[in-house]
BALOBA-1460 file (C-alpha; in Angstrom, 3 decimals):
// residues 345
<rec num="1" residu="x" x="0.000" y="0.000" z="0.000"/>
<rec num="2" residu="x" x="1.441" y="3.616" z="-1.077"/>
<rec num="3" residu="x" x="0.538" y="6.516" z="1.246"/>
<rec num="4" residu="x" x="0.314" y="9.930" z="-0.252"/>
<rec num="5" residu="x" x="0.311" y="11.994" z="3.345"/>
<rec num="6" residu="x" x="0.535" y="11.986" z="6.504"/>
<rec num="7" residu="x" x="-2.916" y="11.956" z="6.722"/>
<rec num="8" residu="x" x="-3.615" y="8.740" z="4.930"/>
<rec num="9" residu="x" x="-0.927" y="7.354" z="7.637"/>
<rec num="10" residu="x" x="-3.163" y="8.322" z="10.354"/>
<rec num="11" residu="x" x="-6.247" y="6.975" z="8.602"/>
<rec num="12" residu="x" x="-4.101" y="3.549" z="7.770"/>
<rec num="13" residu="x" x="-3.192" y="3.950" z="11.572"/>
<rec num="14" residu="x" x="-6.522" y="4.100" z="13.629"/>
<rec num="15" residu="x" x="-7.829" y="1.146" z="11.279"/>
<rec num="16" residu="x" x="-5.614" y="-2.323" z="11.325"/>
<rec num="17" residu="x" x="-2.004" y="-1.068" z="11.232"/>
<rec num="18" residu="x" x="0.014" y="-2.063" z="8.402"/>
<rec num="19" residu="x" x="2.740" y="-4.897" z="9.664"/>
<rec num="20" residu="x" x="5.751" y="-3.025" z="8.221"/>
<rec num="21" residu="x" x="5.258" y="0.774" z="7.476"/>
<rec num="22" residu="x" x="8.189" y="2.490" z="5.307"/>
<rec num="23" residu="x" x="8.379" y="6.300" z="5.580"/>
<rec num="24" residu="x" x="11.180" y="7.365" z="3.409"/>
<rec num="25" residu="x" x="12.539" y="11.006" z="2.958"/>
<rec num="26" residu="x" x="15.684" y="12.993" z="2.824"/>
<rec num="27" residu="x" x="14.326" y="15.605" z="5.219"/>
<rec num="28" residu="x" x="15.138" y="14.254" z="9.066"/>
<rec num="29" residu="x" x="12.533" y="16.357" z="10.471"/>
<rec num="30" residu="x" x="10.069" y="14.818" z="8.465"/>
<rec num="31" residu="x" x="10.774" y="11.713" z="9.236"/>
<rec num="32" residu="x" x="11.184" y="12.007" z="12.525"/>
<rec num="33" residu="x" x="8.122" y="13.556" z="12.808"/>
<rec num="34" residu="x" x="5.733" y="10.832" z="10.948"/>
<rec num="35" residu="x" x="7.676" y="8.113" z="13.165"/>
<rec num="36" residu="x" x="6.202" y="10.023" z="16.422"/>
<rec num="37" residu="x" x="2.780" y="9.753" z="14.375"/>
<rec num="38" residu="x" x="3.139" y="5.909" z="14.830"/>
<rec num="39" residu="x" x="4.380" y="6.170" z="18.300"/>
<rec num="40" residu="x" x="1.545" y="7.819" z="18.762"/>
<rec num="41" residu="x" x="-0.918" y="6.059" z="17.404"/>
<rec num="42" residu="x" x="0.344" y="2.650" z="18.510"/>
<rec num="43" residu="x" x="3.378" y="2.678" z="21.474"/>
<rec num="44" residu="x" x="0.737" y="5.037" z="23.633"/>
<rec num="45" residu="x" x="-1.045" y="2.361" z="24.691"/>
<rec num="46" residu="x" x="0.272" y="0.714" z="27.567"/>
<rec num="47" residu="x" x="-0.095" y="-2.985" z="26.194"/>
<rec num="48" residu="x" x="2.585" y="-1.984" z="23.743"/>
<rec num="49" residu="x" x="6.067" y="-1.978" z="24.174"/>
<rec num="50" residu="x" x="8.649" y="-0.398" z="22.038"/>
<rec num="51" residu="x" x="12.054" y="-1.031" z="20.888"/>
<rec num="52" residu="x" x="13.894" y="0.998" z="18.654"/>
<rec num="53" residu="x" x="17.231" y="0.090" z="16.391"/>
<rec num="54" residu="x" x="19.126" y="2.810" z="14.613"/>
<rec num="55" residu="x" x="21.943" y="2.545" z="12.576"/>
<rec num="56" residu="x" x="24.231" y="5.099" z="13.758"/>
<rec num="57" residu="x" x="24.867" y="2.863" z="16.980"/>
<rec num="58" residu="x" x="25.152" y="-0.297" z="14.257"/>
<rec num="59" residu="x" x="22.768" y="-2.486" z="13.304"/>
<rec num="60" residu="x" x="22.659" y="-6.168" z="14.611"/>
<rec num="61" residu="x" x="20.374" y="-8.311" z="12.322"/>
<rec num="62" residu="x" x="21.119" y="-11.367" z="14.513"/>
<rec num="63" residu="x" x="19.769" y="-9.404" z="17.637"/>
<rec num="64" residu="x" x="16.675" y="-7.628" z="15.404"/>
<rec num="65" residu="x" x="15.273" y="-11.166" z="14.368"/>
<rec num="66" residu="x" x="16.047" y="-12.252" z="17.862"/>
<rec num="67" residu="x" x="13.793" y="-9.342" z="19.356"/>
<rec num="68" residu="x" x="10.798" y="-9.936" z="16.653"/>
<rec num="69" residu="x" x="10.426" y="-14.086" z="16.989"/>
<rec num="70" residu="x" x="10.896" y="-13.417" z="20.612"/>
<rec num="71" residu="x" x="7.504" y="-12.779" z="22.291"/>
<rec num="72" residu="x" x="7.225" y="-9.972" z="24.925"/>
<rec num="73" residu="x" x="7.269" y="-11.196" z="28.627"/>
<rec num="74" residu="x" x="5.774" y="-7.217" z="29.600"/>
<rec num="75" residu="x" x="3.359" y="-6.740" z="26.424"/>
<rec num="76" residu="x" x="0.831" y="-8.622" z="24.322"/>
<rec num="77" residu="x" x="1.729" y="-6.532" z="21.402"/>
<rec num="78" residu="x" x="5.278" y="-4.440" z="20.280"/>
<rec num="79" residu="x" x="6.659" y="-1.765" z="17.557"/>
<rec num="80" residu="x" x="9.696" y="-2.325" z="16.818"/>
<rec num="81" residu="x" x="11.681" y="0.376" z="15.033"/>
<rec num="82" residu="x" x="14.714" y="0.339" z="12.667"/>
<rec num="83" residu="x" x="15.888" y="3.823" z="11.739"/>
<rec num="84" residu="x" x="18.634" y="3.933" z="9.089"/>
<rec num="85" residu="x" x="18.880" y="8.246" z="9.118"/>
<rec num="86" residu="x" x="19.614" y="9.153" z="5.712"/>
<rec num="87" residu="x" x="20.518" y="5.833" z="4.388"/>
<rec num="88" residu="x" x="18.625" y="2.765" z="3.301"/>
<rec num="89" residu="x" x="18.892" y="-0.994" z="4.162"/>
<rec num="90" residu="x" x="21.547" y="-2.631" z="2.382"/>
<rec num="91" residu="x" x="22.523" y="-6.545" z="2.196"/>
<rec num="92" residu="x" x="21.605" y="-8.504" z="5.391"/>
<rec num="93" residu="x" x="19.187" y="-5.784" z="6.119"/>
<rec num="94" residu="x" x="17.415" y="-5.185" z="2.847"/>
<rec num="95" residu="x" x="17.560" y="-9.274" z="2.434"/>
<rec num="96" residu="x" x="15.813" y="-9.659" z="6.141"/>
<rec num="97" residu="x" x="12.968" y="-7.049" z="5.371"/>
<rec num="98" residu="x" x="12.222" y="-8.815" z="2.039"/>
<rec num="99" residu="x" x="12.043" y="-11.715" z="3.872"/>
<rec num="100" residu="x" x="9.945" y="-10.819" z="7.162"/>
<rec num="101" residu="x" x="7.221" y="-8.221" z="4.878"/>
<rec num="102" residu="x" x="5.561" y="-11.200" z="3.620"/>
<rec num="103" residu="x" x="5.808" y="-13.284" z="6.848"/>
<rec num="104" residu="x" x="5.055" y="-10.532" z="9.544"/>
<rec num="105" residu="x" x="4.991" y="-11.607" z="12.858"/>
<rec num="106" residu="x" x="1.447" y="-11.193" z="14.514"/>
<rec num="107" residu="x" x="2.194" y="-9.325" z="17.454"/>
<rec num="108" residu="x" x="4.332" y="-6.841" z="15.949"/>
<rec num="109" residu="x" x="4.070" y="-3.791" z="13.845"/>
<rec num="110" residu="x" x="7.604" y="-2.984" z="12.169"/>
<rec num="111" residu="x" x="8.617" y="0.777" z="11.436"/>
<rec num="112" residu="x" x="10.842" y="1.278" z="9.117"/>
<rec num="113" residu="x" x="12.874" y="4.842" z="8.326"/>
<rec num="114" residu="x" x="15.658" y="5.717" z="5.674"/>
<rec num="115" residu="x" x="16.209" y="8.262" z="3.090"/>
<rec num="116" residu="x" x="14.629" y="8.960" z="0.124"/>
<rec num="117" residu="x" x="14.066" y="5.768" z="-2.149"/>
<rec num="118" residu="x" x="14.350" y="6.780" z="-5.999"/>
<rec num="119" residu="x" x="12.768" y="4.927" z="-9.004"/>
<rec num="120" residu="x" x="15.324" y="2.686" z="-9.469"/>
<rec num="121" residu="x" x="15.544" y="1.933" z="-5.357"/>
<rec num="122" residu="x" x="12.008" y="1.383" z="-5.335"/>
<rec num="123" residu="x" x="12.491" y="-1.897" z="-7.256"/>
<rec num="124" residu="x" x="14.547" y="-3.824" z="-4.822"/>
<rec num="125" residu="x" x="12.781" y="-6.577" z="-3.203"/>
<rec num="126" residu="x" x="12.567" y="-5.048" z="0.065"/>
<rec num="127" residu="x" x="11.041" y="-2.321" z="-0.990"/>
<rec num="128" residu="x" x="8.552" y="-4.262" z="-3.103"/>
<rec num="129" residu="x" x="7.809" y="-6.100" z="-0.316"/>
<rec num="130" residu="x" x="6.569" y="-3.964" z="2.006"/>
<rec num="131" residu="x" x="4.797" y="-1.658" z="-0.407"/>
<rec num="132" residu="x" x="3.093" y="-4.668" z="-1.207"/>
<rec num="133" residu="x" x="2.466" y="-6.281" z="2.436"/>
<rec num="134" residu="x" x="2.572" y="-3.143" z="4.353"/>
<rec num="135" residu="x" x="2.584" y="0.758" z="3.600"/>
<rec num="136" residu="x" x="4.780" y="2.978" z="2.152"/>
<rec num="137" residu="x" x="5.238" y="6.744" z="2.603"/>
<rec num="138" residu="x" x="7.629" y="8.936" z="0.967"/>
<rec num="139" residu="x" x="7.290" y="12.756" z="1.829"/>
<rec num="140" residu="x" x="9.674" y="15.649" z="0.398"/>
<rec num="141" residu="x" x="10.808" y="19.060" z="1.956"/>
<rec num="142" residu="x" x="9.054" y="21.670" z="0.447"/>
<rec num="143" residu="x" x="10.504" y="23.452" z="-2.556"/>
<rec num="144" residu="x" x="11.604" y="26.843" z="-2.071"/>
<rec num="145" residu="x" x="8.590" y="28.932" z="-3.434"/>
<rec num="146" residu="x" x="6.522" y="26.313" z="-1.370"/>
<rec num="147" residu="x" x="7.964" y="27.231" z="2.174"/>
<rec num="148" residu="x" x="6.096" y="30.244" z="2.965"/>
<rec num="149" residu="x" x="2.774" y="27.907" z="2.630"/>
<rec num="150" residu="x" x="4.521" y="25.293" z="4.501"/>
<rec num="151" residu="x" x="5.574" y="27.592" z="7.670"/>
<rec num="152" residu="x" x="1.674" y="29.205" z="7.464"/>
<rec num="153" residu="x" x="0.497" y="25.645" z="8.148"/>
<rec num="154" residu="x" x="2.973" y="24.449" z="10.697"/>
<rec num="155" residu="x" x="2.425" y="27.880" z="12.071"/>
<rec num="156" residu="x" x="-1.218" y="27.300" z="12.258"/>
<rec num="157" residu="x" x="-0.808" y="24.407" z="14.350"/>
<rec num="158" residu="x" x="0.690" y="26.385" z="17.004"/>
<rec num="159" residu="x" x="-2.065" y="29.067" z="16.723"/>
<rec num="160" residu="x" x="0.109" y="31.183" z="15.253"/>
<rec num="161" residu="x" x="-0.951" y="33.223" z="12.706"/>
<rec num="162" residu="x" x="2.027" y="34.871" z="10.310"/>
<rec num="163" residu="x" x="1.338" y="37.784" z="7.216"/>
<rec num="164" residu="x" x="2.677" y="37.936" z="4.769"/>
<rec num="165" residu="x" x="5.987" y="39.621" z="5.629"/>
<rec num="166" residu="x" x="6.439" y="37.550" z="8.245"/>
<rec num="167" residu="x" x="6.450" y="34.538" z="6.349"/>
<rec num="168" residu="x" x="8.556" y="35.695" z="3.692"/>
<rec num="169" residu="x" x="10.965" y="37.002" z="6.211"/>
<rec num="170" residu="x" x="10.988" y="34.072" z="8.167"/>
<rec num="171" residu="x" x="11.103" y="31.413" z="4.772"/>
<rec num="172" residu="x" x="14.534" y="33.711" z="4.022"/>
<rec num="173" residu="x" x="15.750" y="33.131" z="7.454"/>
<rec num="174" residu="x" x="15.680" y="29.509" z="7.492"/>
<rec num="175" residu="x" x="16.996" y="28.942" z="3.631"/>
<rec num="176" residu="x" x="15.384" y="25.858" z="3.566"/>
<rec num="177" residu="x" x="16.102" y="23.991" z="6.876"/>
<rec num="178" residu="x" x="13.401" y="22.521" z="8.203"/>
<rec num="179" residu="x" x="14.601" y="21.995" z="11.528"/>
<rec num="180" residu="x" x="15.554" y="25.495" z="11.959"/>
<rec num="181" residu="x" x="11.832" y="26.749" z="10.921"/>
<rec num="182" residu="x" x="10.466" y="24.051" z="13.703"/>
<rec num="183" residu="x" x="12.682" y="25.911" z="15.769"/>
<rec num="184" residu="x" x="11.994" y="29.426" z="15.211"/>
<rec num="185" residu="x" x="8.346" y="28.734" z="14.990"/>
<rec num="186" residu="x" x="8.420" y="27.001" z="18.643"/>
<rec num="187" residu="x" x="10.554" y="30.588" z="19.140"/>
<rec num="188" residu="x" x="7.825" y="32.947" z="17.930"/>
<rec num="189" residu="x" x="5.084" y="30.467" z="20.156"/>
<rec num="190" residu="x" x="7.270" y="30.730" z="23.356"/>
<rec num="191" residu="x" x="7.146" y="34.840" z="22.245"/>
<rec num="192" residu="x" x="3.119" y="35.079" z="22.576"/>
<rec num="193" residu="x" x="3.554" y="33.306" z="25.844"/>
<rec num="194" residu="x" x="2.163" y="30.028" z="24.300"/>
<rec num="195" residu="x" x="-1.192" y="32.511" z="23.447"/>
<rec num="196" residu="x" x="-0.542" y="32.337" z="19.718"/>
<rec num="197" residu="x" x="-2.540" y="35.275" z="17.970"/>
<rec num="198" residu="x" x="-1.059" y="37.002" z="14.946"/>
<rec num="199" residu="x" x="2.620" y="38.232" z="14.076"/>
<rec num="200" residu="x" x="4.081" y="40.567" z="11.747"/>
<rec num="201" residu="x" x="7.452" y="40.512" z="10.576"/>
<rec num="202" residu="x" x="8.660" y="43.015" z="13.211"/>
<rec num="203" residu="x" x="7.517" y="40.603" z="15.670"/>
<rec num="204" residu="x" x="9.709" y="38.163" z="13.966"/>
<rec num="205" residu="x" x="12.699" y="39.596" z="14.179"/>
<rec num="206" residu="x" x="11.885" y="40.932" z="17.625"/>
<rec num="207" residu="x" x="11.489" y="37.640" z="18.645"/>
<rec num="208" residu="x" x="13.671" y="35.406" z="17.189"/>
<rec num="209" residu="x" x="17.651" y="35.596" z="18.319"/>
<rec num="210" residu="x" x="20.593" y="33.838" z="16.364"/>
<rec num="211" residu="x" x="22.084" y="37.072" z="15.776"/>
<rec num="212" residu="x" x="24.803" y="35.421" z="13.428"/>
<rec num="213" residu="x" x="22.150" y="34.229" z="10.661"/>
<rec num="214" residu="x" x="20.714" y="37.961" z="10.270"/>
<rec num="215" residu="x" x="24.168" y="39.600" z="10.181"/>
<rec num="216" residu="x" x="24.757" y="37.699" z="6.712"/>
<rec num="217" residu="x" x="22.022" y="40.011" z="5.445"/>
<rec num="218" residu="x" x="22.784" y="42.481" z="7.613"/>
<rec num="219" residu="x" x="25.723" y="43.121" z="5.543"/>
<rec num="220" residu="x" x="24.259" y="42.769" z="2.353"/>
<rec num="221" residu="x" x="21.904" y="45.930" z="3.560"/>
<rec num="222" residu="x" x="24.375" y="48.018" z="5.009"/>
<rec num="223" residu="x" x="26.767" y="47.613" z="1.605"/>
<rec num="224" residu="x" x="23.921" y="48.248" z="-0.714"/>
<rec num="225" residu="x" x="22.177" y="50.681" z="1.836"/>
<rec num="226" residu="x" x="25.446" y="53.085" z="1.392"/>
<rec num="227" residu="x" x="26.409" y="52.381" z="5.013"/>
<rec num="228" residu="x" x="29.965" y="51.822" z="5.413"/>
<rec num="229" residu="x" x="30.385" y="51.693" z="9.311"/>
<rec num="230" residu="x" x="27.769" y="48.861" z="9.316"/>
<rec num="231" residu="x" x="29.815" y="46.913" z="6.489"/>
<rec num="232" residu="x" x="32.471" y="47.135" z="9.113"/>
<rec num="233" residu="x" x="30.986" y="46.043" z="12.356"/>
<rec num="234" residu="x" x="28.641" y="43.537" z="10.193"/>
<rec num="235" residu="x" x="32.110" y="41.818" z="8.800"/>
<rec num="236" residu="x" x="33.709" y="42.108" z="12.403"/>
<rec num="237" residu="x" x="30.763" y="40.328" z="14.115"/>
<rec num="238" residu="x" x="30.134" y="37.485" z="11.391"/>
<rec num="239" residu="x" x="34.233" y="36.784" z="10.905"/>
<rec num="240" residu="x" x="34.375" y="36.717" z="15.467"/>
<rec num="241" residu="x" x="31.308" y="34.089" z="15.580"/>
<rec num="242" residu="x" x="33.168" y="31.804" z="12.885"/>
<rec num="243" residu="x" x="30.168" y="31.885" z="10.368"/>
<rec num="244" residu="x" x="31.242" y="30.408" z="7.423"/>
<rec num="245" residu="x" x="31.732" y="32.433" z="4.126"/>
<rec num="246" residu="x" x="29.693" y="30.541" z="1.872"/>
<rec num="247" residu="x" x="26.384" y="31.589" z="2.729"/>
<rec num="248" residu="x" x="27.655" y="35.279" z="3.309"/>
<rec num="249" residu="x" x="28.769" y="35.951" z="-0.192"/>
<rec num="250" residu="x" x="25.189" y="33.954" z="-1.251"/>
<rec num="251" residu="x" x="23.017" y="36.260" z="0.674"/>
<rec num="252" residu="x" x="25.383" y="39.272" z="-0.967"/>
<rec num="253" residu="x" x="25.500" y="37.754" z="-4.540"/>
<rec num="254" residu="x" x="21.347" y="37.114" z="-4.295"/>
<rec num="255" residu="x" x="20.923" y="41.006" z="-3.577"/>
<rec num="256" residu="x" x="22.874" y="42.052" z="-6.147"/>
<rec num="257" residu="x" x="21.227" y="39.520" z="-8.753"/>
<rec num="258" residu="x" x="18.163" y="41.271" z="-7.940"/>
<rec num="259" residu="x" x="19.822" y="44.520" z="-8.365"/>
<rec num="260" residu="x" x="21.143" y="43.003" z="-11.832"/>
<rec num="261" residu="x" x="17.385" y="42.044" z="-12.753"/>
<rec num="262" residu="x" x="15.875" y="45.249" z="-11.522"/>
<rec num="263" residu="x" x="18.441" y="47.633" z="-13.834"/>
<rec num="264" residu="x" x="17.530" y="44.985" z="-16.871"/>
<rec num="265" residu="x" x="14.240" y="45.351" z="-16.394"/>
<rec num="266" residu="x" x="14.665" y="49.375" z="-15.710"/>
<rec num="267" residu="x" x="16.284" y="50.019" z="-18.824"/>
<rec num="268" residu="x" x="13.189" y="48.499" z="-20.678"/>
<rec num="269" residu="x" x="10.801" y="50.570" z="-19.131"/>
<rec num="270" residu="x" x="9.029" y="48.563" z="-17.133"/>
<rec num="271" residu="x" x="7.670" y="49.001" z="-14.205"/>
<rec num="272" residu="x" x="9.434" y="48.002" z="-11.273"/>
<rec num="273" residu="x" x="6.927" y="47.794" z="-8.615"/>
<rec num="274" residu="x" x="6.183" y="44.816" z="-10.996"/>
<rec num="275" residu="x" x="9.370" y="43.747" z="-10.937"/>
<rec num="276" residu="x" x="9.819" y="43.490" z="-7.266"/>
<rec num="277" residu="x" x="6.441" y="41.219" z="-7.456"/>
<rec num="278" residu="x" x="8.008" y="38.891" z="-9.835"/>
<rec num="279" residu="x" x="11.439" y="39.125" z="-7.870"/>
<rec num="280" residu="x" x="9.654" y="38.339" z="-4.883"/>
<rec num="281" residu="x" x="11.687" y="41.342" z="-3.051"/>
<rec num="282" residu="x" x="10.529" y="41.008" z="0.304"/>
<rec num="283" residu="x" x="7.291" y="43.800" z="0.691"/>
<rec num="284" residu="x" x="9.517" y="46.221" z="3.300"/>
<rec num="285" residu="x" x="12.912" y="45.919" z="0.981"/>
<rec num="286" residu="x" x="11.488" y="47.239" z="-2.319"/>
<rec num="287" residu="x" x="11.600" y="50.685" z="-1.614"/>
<rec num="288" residu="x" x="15.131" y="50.342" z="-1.073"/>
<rec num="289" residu="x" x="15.789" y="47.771" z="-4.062"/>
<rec num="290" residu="x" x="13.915" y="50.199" z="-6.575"/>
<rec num="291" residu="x" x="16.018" y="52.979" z="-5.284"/>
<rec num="292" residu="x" x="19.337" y="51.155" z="-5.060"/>
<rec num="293" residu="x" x="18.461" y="50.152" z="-8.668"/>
<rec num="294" residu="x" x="18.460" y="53.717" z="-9.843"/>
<rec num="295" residu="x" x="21.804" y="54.903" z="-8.004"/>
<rec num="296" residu="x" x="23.834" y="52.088" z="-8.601"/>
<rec num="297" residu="x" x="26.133" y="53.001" z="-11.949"/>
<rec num="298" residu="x" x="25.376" y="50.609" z="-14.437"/>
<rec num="299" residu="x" x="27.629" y="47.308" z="-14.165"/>
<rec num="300" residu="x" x="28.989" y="47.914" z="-10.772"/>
<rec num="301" residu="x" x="26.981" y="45.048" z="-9.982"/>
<rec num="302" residu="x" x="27.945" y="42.571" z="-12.164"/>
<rec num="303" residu="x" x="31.622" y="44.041" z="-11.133"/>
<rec num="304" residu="x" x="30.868" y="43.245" z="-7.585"/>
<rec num="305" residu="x" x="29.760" y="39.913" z="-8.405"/>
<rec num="306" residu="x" x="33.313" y="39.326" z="-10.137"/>
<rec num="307" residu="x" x="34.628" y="40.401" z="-6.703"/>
<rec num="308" residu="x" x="32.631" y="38.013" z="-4.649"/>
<rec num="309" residu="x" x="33.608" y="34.886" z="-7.139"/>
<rec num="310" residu="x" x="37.232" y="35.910" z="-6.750"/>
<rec num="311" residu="x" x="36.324" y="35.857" z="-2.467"/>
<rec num="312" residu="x" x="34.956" y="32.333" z="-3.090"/>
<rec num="313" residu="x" x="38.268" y="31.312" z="-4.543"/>
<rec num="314" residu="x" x="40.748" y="32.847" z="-2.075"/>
<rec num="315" residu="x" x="38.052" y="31.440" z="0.899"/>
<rec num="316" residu="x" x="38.958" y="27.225" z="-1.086"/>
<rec num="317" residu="x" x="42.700" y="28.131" z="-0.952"/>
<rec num="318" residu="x" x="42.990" y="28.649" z="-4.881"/>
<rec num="319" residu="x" x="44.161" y="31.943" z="-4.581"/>
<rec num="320" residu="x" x="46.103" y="34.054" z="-1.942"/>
<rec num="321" residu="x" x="44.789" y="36.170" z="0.557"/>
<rec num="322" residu="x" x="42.477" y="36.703" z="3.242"/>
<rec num="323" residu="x" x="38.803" y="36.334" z="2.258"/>
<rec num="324" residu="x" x="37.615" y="38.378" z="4.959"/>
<rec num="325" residu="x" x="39.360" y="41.138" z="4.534"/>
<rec num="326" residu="x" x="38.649" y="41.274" z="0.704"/>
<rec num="327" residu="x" x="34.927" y="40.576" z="1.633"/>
<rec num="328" residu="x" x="35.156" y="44.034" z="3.883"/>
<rec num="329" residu="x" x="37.026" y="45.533" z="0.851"/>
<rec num="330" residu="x" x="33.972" y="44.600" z="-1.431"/>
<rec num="331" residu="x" x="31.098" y="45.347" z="0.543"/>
<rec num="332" residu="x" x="32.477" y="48.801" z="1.432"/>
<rec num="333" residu="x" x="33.156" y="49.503" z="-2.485"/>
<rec num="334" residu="x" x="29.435" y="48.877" z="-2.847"/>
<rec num="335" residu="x" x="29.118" y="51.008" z="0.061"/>
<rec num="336" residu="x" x="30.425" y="53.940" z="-1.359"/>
<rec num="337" residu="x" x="33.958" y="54.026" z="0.694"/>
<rec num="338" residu="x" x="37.057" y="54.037" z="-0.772"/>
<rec num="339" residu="x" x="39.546" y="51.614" z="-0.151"/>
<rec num="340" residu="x" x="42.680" y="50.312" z="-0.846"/>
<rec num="341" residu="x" x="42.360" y="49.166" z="-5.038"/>
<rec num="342" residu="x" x="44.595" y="46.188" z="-4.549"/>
<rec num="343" residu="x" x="42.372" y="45.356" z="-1.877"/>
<rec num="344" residu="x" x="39.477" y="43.934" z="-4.199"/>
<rec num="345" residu="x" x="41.435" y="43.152" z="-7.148"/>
């Protein structure tokens, strides 16, 4: 049996539990969190007992088989777990699951976790097996433009209710990590006092700390917001926490990309409140963006760009040189501060 949600794995849940249910997905939160559905559902009641295996602590086949024929002295009925992270069953494993699928014992309903199973995965016997004696759920992270919608839902679980701002603020803070959205979410619920109610994007960033994450754009806004003494302290703080450069010059090369997009689409005479729509420039920034895009000297961008590449090199040791203190040179030159021209290259 394939499940297409977590709901149908409730609904397969509170009827006669599958024997072996498979959730597979390369997001751990995700995972981890339809694994607590079957706790849940099933280990809550005190007439089961539950056992879990995970792979990271090494996975004894000999003792697994040993705990399933072996019946409970404590419990008339058991879940037993096997948790492989972000990897799948292999040899012994995947050769025991084939096996025990279609000869489930009676007493005990097997969970299964691993990462995401492709096509081609998907036609190994074990697999087959317990999509065919059991159930099956695969569930994906959700794409980029999909995360706002994602964090309004989880949010409305928590009676929290985010606008518009909010959300895109806080989808731009996580970049995609779903753990650290569960996180800021439980954040912004411990913030209303465990009330809920509604939250605007001030209220976000009033209430949510990780200092570190915001200076990376930080910088980008004090560089393109002409603000030299911020480039400086921004740099200082991010290089003394030992963030790494990568997603720095990422938040910096987005902004100017936009910048890039915005003079492009300038110069045709379009309208760029329209273009900051399409852009998706977050609501409070495109005031700024429009007018950066109008002061900025044509190409200084795509210059700056060439600056940040040649950053990216010196940061993977194939040029010399520090990175941070060509990153300071570069974000001030956008700033509007002169500096050193060797500096930046």
């Amino acid at each position: 049996m394939r499940l297409r949600s977590e709901d149908d794995l409730d609904r397969a849940l509170s009827q006669d539990p599958p024997p072996v249910i498979l959730v597979h997905s390369d997001a751990p939160l995700l995972r981890e969190e339809a694994a607590s559905r079957v706790r849940r559902a099933l280990a809550a009641d005190p007439e089961v007992e539950r056992v879990a295996f995970r792979a990271e602590e090494g996975l004894d086949y000999a003792a697994i088989r040993e705990e399933v024929n072996a019946p409970s002295l404590f419990a008339p009925r058991r879940l037993i777990e096997l948790h492989y992270g972000g990897g799948a069953p292999k040899d012994d494993g995947a050769k025991w699951l084939a096996e025990y699928a279609t000869d489930a014992a009676p007493d005990v309903r097997l969970l299964v976790t691993c990462g995401y199973q492709s096509k081609d995965d998907q036609k190994k016997k074990w697999f087959q097996a317990i999509a065919e004696h059991g159930a099956v759920l695969a569930l994906f992270a959700p794409r980029r433009e999909e995360l706002p919608g994602w964090l309004r839902r989880r949010a409305g679980e928590r009676g929290l209710e985010l606008d518009r701002d909010a959300l895109a603020l806080l989808a731009e803070r996580v970049e995609g990590n779903l753990e650290a959205a569960a996180g800021e979410l439980e954040k912004l619920l411990l913030y209303t006092g465990g009330r809920g109610g509604a939250l605007s994007a001030e209220d976000v960033l009033a209430a949510v700390g990780d200092q570190a994450r915001f200076s990376v754009f930080d910088l980008a806004e004090a560089a393109l917001g002409q603000e030299p003494e911020r480039v400086v302290r921004a740099v200082a703080s991010l290089r003394a926490e030992g963030v790494e450069l990568p997603p720095v010059l990422g938040a910096l090369a987005k902004e100017l990309r936009t910048l890039i997009a915005l003079q492009d689409r300038a110069a045709r005479g379009e309208d760029l409140n329209a273009a900051c729509r399409d852009l998706k420039v977050f609501y409070q920034r495109q005031q700024a963006r429009k007018a950066q895009a109008r002061s900025l000297p044509a190409g200084e961008a795509e210059i700056a760009l060439g600056r940040l590449a040649r950053i990216d090199r010196v940061a993977k040791g194939a040029e010399g040189g520090d990175p941070w203190d060509l990153l300071e040179a570069a974000a001030l030159r956008l700033a509007g501060a002169s500096e050193p021209p060797a500096a930046v290259g």
